[in-house]
N, C-alpha and C positions, 0 to 999 in steps of 0.2 A: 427331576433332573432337567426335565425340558422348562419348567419355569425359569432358572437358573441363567440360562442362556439365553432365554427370550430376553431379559430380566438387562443381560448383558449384552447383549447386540444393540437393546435399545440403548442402554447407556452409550456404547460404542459409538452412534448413531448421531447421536448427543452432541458428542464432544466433538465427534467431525463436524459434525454442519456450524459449531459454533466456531469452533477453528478456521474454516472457510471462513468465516465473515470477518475475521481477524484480517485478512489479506488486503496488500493496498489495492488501489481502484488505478487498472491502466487505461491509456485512451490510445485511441489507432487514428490514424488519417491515411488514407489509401488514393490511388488515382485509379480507379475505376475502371478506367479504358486498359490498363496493364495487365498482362496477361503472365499471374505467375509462375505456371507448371514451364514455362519457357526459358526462364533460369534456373542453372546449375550451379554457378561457380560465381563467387566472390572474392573482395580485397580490400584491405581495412586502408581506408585514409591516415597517411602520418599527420598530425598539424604539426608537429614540433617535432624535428628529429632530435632535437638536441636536450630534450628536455627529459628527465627520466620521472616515470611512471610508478606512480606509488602502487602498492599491492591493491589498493581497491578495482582501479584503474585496470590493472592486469585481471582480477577476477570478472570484471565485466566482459571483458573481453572472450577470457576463456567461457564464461557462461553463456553468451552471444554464441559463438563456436560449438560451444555444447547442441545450444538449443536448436541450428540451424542444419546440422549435422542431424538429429536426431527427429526433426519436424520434416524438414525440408527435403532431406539427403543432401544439398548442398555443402561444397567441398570450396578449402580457401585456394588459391591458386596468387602465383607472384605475377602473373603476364595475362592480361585480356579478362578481366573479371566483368562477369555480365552483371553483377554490381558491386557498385562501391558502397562501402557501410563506417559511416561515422557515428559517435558516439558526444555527447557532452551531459556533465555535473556542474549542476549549480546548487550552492549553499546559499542560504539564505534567512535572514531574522525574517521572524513573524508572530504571529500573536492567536493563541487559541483563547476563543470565549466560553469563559465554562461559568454555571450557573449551578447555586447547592439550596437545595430549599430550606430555609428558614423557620422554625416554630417557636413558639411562644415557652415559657418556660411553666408549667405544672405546679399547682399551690393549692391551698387548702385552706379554708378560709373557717373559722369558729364563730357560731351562733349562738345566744342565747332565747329560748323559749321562756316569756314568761308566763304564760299559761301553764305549763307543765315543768315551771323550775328549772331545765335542764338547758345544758349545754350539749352541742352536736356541731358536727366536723363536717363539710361537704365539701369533696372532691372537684378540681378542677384541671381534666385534662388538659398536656399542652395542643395546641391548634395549629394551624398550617396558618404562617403570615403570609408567605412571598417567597421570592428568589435574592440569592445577595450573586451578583453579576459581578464580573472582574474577569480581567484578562492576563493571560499567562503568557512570557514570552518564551518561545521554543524556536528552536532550530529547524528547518525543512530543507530534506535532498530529493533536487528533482533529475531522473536519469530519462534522458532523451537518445532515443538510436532512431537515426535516418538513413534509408537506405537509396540508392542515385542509379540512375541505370546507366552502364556503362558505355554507354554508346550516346546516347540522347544527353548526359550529364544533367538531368530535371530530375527530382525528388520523387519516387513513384509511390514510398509507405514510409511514416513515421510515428516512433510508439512513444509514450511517455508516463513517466509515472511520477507523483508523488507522496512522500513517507515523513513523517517525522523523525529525527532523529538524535540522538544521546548526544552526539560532539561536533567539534566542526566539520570534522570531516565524516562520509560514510565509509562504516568498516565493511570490509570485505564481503560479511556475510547480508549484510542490508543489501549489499548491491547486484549480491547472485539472487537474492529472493524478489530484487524490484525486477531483475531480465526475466525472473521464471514471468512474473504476473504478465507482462508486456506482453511477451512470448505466447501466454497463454490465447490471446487475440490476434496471431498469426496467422492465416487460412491463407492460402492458395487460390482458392477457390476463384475464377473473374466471376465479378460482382455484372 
């Protein structure tokens, strides 16, 4: 019974650590001299009051909220936020380079011996030529959150990530999984 589970916690094991590496890669920029267990309370930048927010756009936000709430304790407030926190998406063409290795194709080639009359077949495996190189064009959504401190109005942390993705725009759930990544690079801590 105990093999069983060993058997199975490794598998378990497995699939996480390779699941992890599935995850996109976020970068932070921090100012160093900022001292963050000194914020509490934030407030989101409008750019455009006028302009209405697609659900992706909304899910960032709530995810941001999520994660700030749950990391930080901080709470959003309408009046006096010790920082302001913007957000932008950019779409954009690009091009991945992908390489598939190439081999030669497998034959067999018939001999004649005339010493011993006979005919014989010798195998020829196929072989590794090379690489055939080509590039794919694909989509890329890059999600950037800045956060401003509310007094000083200077940038004091900015995360960013980029993901490939299916269509023009990022759906909802690409954009709560790029905040988690981001997010995951958020410390308190003065550096």
């Amino acid at each position: 019974m105990k093999r069983i589970t060993l058997g199975f916690a490794g598998l378990l094991f497995f699939f996480s650590f390779i699941l992890a590496g599935c995850g996109s890669t976020a970068h932070i920029e921090k100012d160093k001299s900022v001292d963050f267990s000194q914020y509490k309370t934030y407030a989101w930048i409008d750019k455009d009051k006028n302009k209405v927010q697609n659900l992706a756009e909304e899910k960032i936000k709530d995810a941001v909220d999520k994660e700030l709430n749950k990391t930080a304790g901080w709470q959003e407030v309408a009046q006096n936020p010790d920082v302001l926190l913007s957000y932008d998406v950019l779409v954009e063409k690009s091009i991945r380079q992908k390489n598939d290795p190439v081999y030669s194709r497998p034959f067999t080639r018939t001999f004649y011996n005339p010493n011993t009359r006979r005919i014989f077949n010798v195998y020829y495996p196929s072989r590794f030529v090379g690489y055939d190189n080509y590039d794919i064009p694909v989509q890329e959504g890059t999600i950037t959150i800045s956060m401003i401190d509310g007094k000083t109005e200077k940038t004091v942390w900015q995360g960013w990530t980029t993901n490939e993705i299916d269509s023009r725009k990022i759906r909802a759930s690409e954009a709560q999984a790029a905040v988690r990544s981001i997010f995951k690079k958020f410390d308190l801590v003065k550096s």
